[in-house]
N, C-alpha and C positions, 0 to 999 in steps of 0.2 A: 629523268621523269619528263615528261612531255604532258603537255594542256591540248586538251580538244575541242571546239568552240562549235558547239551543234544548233544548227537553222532546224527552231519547229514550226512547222504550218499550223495556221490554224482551221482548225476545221466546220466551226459552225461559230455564229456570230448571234447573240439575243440581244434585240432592241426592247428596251425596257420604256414605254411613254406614256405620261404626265400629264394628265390634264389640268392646269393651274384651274381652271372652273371646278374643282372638285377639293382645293386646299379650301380650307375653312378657318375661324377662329375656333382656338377649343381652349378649354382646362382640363385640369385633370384633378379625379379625386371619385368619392371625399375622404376616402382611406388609405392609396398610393398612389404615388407619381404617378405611376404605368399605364393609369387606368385613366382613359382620354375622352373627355366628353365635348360636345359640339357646343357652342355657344348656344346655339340657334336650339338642341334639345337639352341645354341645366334647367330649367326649370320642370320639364315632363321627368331628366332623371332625377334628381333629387327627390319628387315625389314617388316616383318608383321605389328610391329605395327608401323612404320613410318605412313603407310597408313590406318590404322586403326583409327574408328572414337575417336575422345577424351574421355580417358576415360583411367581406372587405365592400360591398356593396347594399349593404342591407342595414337597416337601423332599428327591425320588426317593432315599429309604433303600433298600438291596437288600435282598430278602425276608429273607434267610438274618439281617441285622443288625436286624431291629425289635425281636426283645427283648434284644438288648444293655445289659448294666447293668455301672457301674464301682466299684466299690466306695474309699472314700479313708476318710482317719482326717483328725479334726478337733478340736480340742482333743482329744487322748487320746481319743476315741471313732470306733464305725466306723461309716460309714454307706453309703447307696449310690445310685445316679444312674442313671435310664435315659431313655427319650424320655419327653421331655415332664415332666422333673423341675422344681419350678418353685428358681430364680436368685435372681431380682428380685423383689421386691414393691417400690411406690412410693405415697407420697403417704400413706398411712393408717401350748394350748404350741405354739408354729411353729419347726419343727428352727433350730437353732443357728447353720446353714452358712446359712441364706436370708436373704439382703439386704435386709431390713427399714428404710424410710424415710419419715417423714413432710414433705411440704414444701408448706405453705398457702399458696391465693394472698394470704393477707391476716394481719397479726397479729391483726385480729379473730375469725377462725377458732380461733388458739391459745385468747386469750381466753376464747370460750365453752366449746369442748372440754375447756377446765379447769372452768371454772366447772359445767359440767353434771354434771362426774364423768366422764367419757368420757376424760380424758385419759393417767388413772393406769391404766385397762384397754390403753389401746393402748399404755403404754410398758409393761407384762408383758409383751404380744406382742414385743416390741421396735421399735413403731414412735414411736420420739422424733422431736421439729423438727430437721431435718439445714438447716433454710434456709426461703426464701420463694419464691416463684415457679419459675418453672424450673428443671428440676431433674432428673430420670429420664428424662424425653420427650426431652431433647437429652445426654444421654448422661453427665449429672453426679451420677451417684450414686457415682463412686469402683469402686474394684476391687472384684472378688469375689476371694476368698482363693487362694492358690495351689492347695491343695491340690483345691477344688471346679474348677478351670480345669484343672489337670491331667487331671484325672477328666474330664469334657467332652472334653477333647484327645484323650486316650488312645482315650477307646471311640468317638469321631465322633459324639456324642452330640445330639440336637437338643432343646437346655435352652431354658427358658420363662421369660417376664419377662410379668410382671402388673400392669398399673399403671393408676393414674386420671388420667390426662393426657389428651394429644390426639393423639398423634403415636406410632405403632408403627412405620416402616419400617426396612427391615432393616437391622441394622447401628448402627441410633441409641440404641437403648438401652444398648447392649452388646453388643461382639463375641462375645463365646461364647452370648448368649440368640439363635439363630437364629428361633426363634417368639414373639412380642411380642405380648399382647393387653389393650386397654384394657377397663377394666370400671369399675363403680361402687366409691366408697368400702368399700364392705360385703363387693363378692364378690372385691377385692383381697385381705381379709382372710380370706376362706372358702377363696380358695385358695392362700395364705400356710399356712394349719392344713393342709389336705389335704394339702399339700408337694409337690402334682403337679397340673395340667390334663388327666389323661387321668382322669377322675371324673364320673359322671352323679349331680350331687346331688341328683338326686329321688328316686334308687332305693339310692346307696350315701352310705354313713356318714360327715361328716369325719373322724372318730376316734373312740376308744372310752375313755371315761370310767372313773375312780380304781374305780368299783364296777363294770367291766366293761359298761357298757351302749354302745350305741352312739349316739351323735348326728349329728343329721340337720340340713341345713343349717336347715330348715323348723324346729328346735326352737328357734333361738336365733334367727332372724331377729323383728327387732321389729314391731309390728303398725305402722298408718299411726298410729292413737289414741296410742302410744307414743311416735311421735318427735314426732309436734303437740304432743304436752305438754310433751315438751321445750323446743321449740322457741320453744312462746309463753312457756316460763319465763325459759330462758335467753339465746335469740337475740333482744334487744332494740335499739331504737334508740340508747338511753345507749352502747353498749357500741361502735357506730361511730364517737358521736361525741366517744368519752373520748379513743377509738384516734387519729382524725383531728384532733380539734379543734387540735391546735397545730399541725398544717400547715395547714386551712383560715384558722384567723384570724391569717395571718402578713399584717402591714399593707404594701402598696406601698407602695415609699418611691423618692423618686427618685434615680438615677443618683448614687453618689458616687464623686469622685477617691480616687486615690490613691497614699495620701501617704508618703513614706520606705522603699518598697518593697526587701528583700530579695531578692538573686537565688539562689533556693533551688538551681537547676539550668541547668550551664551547657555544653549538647551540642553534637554535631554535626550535620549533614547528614541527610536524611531519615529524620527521627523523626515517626511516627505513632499511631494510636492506640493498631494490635496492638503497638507496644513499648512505649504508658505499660498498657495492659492485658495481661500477655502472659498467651499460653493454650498454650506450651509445660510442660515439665520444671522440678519445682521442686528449684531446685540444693539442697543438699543444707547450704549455707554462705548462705542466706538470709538474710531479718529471716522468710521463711513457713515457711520449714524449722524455724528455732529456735521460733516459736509454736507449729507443729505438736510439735513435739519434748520440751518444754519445759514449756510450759503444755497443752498435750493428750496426751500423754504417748503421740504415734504412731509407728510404729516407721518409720523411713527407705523402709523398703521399701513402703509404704503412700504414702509421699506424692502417688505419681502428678502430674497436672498441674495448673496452674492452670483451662485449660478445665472438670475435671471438677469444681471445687472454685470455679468460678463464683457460684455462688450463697450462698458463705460470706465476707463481705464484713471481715469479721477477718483470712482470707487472702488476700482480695484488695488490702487495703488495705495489707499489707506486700510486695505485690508487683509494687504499681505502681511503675516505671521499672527493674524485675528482668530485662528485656531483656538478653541478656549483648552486642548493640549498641550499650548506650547508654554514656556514657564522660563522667564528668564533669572537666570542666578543674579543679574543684576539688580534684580527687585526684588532679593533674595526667596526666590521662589524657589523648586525642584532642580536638585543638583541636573551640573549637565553632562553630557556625552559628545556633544555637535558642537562647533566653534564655527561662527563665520567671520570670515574676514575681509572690511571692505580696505580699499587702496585709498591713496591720497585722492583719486577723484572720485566723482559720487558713481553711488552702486556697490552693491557686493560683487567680488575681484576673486573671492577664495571661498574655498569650504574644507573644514576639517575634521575627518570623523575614524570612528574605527572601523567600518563598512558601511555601503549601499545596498538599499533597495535599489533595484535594475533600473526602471525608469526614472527615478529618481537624479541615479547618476549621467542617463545619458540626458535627461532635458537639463542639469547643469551644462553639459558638456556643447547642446546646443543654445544656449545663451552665451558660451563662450565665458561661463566661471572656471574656473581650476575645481578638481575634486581633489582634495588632499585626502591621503589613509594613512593614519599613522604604521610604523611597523609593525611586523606581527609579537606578540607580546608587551606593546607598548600602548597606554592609554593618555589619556589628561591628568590623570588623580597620578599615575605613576611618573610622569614627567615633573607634574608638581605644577600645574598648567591652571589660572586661574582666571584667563580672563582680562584683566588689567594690565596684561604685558603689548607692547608693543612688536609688532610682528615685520619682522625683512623676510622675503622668500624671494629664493635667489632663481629666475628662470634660464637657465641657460640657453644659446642656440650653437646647434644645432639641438631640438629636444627630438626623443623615438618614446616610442608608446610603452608606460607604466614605467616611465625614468626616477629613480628615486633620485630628490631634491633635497637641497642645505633650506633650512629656517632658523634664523637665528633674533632671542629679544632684545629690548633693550635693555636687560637686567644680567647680561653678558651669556646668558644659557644658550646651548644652541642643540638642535636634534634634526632626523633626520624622517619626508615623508614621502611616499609617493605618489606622485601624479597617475591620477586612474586615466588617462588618454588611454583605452586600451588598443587603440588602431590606427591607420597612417592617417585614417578618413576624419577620425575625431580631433586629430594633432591639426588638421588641414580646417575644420570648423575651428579649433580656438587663434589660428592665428589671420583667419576673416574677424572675428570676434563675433561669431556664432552663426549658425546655417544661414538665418534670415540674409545678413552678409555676403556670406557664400553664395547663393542663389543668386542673389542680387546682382555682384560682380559676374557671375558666369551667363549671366541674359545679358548685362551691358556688355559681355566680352572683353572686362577688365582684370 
C-alpha cells in the first residue's frame, strides 16, 4: 500500500474587509436572540414593533393604546408604567420597583468585581449575587411585585426585561416582560437608570444629576485604556486558581465499599429526579419555607417556586425529596419500593430499586451514586427488607459495567444486586465521582 501526498494550487483568493466604522453596539430581541437591533435604533424599533402585527417582531398594540401608562404606588411612593417600561434587569439611582440581579457564571467573577471596587458600585444599583449560573435566561429571577404586575395587567402593558444572558424568548424570562433583550454587562445597566428601552442614548439623557445637569450614556461609559487597566490589575491567573485549586487537585482514589450504611429514605414506586429536585410550589410548612422565612426574613407570598429559586442551592438543598409524592415508611407513610443508601460520609452513596426511569439512572450515575437493581424476581417485601438494617456493599476493583455485587446487614442477611453502570464511560464517571469531576480533571489535564 503506498501514500501519495498531492500539492493543490490554489486558484482564486477572496478578501473579505471590515470596516470597524461600521461595528456598532447592538441588542438583540424582543423575541429572539437572532434578531439584532442597533443601540442607536431600540427606541424607533421597539416602537415599530408595539404596532407591528404579532409575530417575533410585532406586539400589534391598537393605535388608540400606545401611549397608555398605569400608574401604581410602591413602597409608599407613586410611580408609573407605559410600553416599554423596563421590569427585569439581570446578571449586573435605578427606580425601586426594577428587578435588579446579579448572577456570574463563575465565583471568580464575584472575586474580582470585589476586588476591583466594581462590586460595592453595583450593589448601590441594587445589583447584589442572587446565584451562579443560570439564572434570568430561564426564568429564575423570582417575582416582580404585585403591585408593578398589576400595573402591567391593568393597562396591557408591553414591559421590558433586559439582561446579559443568552436566551430572550417570549415567555422565559418572565410572563409580564413580553419584550426581552439581551445586551452587554454595561447597557444592562444603562438601561436599568433610564428605567425604560424606548431611549436613543446618543441624543437623550439617562438622567439628570444632584446639580441639574444631564448625563449621557457617552459620559460615564469607560474608555477601552480603562477597563485594560483594570483588568490587568485585578483579573489574574491566582485569582482562578485560588477559586478552583481545591476541586482541581482533588486526588483519584479508588472505588471504596461501603460500610454500615444508614437507610436515610425509605419510598415508594416511581421516584425520579423531578421529585428528589422538585420545581413546583414551595409549601409554605417546609425545611425552604422556614429558611426562606426565618433566616431571610421573605414574606410567604414571595416564595414562589423552586424552579425560580434553582439556582440558590441553600433552597434547593432543603428542598430535595419536598415532592408532596414522596412518602417515607419512616413516618410511617406509603409502603416503599426505592431504598436509599447514604455511606458513613455525608450524601447519599447508593440507591436501591427494582428498575429505573432512564434519566433518572443516568443523572445518578453522573453525580457519581451507585444505582443498585435488585435481581430479577427479587424485591424488598420478598427479601424481607425494612429499612432499619444497616447496609455493607461490597465494591470490588476492578468493577465492568452492570457487575452484580454482594450487600450484606447487619442482622447477618446477605443478597445479591446489580450495579446499573451500564458502560465503560459511566464506570469512568463513578470513579471521578461524577462528570462534573471528570470534566474537571480532563481540562486540568489530571
Amino acid at each position: 500500500m503506498s501514500l501519495e501526498c498531492c500539492a493543490v494550487r490554489v486558484s482564486s483568493v477572496q478578501v473579505v474587509e471590515l470596516d470597524l466604522g461600521t461595528v456598532v453596539p447592538c441588542c438583540s430581541g424582543p423575541k429572539r436572540p437572532q434578531d439584532k437591533v442597533a443601540i442607536s435604533k431600540m427606541k424607533e424599533d421597539f416602537e415599530a414593533c408595539l404596532e407591528a402585527k404579532q409575530g417575533f417582531k410585532g406586539f400589534q398594540v391598537v393605535r388608540e393604546n400606545l401611549t397608555t401608562s398605569k400608574s401604581f404606588q410602591y413602597n409608599g411612593a407613586e410611580y408609573s408604567l407605559s410600553h416599554g417600561s423596563v421590569a427585569v434587569k439581570a446578571r449586573l439611582s435605578v427606580k425601586p420597583y426594577i428587578k435588579t440581579s446579579l448572577s456570574p457564571g463563575s465565583g471568580v467573577v464575584t472575586y474580582y468585581l470585589k476586588e476591583s471596587g466594581v462590586m460595592s458600585y453595583l450593589s448601590q444599583l441594587g445589583f447584589e449575587v442572587v446565584g451562579y449560573g443560570c439564572m434570568t435566561c430561564i426564568g429564575n429571577s423570582g417575582p416582580l411585585p404585585e403591585s408593578v404586575v398589576e400595573a402591567i395587567t391593568q393597562g396591557d402593558l408591553v414591559a421590558a426585561g433586559v439582561l446579559s444572558g443568552n436566551r430572550n424568548f417570549e415567555g422565559r424570562v418572565h410572563p409580564n416582560t413580553r419584550a426581552n433583550y439581551l445586551a452587554s454587562p454595561p447597557l444592562v445597566i444603562a438601561y436599568a437608570i433610564a428605567g425604560t428601552i424606548r431611549i436613543d442614548f446618543e441624543k437623550e439623557p439617562l438622567a439628570v444629576n444632584a446639580e441639574g445637569k444631564e448625563v449621557f450614556l457617552r459620559d460615564i461609559w469607560p474608555t477601552r485604556e480603562e477597563i485594560q487597566a483594570v483588568e490587568r490589575q485585578h483579573v489574574i491567573p491566582a485569582m482562578f486558581k485560588e477559586v478552583y485549586e481545591k476541586i482541581e487537585t482533588m486526588e483519584l482514589k479508588p472505588p471504596k465499599s461501603i460500610t454500615d450504611a444508614y437507610v436515610l429514605l425509605n419510598l415508594g414506586d416511581s421516584v425520579t429526579t423531578d421529585h428528589i429536585s422538585p420545581a413546583g410550589n414551595i409549601a409554605r410548612n417546609s425545611p425552604a419555607a422556614r429558611y426562606l422565612s426565618n433566616v431571610k426574613g421573605v414574606n410567604p407570598r414571595d416564595f414562589n417556586s423552586y424552579g425560580s429559586r434553582r439556582g440558590n442551592d441553600a433552597v434547593m438543598a432543603r428542598g430535595t425529596f419536598a415532592n408532596i409524592r414522596l412518602f417515607n415508611k419512616f413516618l410511617n407513610k406509603q409502603a416503599p419500593r426505592t431504598i436509599h443508601l447514604p455511606s458513613e460520609e455525608t450524601g447519599i452513596k447508593a440507591v436501591l430499586a427494582e428498575s429505573y426511569e432512564r434519566i433518572h439512572r443516568s443523572n445518578l450515575v453522573g453525580m457519581g451514586i451507585i444505582p443498585l437493581e435488585y435481581l430479577p424476581g427479587e424485591t424488598a417485601d420478598s427479601l424481607g427488607l425494612t429499612g432499619r438494617e444497616r447496609y455493607t456493599i461490597t465494591i470490588p476493583d476492578p468493577l465492568t459495567p452492570r457487575m452484580i455485587i454482594d450487600i450484606k446487614l447487619d442482622s447477618g442477611k446477605s443478597f445479591q444486586a446489580r450495579m446499573r453502570f451500564d458502560t465503560d464511560v459511566e464506570l469512568t464517571y463513578f470513579h471521578h465521582g461524577g462528570i462534573l469531576n471528570y470534566m474537571i480533571r480532563k481540562m486540568s489535564g489530571k
